[in-house]
N, C-alpha and C positions, 0 to 999 in steps of 0.2 A: 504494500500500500504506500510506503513511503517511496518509493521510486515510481510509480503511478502521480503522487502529489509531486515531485520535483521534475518531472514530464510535461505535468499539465499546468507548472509552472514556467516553461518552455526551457527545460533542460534536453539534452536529447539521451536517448537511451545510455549510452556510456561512462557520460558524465554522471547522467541521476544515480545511475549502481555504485559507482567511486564515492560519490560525495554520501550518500547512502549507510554507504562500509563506513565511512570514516565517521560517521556520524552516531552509528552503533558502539563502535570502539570508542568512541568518548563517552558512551553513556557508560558501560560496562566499568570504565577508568570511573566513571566518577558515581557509581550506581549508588552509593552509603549515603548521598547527599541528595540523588533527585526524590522528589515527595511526587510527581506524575512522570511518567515517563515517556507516553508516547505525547502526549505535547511536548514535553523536551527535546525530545528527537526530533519531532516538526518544526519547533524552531532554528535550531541549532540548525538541521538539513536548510530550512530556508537563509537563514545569516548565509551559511557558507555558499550556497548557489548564489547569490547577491553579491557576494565575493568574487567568486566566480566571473561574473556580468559584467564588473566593474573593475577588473585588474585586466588596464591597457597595458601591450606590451609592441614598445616603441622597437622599430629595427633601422636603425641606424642604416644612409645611404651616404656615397662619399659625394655628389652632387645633388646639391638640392634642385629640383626641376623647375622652370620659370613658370611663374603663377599663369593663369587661363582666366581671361578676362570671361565672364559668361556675357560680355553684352558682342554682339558684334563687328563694332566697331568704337570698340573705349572710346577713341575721344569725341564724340556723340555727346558723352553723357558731360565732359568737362566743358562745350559747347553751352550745355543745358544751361550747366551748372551759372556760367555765367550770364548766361542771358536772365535766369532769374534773381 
């Protein structure tokens, strides 16, 4: 069930089962202290898939590539600019 919730949290299958396991094994590590457990597990599973989501991982290029104007013809819009 708990990798079913971290699925229809939009985990995909691999992820949900990893974060899952690991999420059992901290319950297990800290079982003398939780008072409910399977919402402890649901939370902790959902903290870590949030984790997940939100750990950018930057890769370094030796040329940065020239910015892409989205208008098609830039200076159109510095035209604008002045005329307003």
């Amino acid at each position: 069930m708990l990798v079913a919730f971290l699925v229809n949290q939009g985990a995909n299958v691999a992820d949900a089962a990893d974060i899952a396991q690991q999420s059992m094994m901290k319950a297990y590590q800290r079982w003398d202290e939780i008072q409910h457990p399977r919402p402890w597990v649901f939370r902790v599973a959902s903290h870590d898939l949030v984790r997940k989501f939100s750990d950018v991982r930057e890769e370094p290029v030796e040329e940065v590539p020239e910015p892409i104007s989205l208008l098609p013809r830039p200076d159109d819009a510095a035209e604008w600019e002045c005329r307003q």
